[in-house]
C-alpha positions in Angstrom: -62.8 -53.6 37.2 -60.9 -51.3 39.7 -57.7 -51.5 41.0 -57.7 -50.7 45.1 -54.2 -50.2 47.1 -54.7 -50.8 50.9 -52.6 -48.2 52.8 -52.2 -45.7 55.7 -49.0 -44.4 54.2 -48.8 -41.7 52.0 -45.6 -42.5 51.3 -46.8 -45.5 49.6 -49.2 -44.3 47.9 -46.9 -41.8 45.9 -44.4 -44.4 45.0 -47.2 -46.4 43.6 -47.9 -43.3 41.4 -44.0 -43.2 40.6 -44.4 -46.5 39.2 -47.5 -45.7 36.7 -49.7 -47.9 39.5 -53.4 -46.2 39.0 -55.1 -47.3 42.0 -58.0 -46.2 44.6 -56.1 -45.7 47.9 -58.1 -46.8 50.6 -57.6 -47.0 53.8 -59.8 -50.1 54.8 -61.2 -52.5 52.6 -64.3 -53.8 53.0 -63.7 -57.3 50.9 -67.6 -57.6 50.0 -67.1 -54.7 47.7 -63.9 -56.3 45.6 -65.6 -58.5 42.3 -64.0 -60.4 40.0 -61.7 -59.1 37.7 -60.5 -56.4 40.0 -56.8 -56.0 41.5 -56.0 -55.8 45.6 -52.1 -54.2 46.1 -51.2 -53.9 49.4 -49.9 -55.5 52.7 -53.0 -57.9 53.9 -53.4 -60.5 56.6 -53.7 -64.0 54.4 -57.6 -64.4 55.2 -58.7 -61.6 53.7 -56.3 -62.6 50.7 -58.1 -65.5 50.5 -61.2 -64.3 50.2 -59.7 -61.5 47.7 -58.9 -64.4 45.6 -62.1 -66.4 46.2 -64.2 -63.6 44.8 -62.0 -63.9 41.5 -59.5 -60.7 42.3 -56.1 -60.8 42.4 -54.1 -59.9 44.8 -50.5 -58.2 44.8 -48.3 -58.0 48.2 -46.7 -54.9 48.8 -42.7 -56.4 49.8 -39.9 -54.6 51.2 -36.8 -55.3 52.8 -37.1 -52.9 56.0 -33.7 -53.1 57.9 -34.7 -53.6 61.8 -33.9 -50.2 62.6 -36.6 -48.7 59.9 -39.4 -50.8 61.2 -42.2 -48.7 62.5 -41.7 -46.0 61.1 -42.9 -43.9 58.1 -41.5 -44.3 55.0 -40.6 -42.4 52.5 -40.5 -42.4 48.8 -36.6 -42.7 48.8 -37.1 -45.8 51.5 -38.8 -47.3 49.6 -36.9 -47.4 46.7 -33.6 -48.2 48.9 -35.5 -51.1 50.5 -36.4 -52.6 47.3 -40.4 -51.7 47.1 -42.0 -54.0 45.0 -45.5 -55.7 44.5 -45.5 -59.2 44.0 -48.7 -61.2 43.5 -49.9 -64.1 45.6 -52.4 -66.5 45.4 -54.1 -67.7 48.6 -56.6 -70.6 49.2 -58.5 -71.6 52.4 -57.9 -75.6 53.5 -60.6 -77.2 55.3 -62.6 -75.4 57.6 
């Protein structure tokens, strides 16, 4: 089972590792590699979640509460913290077709 965080931001990345959080940061995830049993954390568009999910992985959403002015731009550890980082996990299923 591995555990893959889905980020760009080194900034992330090292307040995962703050937290105890032993991931693989990548910086793209190909979703035909994820199998059942392992752990998603990051900030991903809900199809891919889905299919996260489908394949028997779960998936935890990376949530913060970026004031306006703080969007865009590259946080840092300390952001983070002050805008509440968390992960918070999410189950997503595909209706219809």
């Amino acid at each position: 089972m591995t555990t893959y965080f889905v980020t760009r931001h080194s900034g992330a990345v090292e307040w995962a590792r703050r937290q105890g959080i032993a991931a693989e940061a990548v910086s793209h995830l190909d979703v035909e590699t994820v199998k059942s049993g392992d752990t998603v954390l990051g900030t991903l568009p809900v199809n891919l979640v889905a299919e996260i999910n489908r394949r028997g992985a779960r998936y935890l959403h990376l949530r913060l509460d970026v004031p306006l002015q703080h969007r865009g731009q590259e946080l840092t550890v300390e952001d983070m913290e002050t805008f509440g980082a968390r992960f918070e996990e999410f189950e997503v299923k595909r209706i219809g077709q």
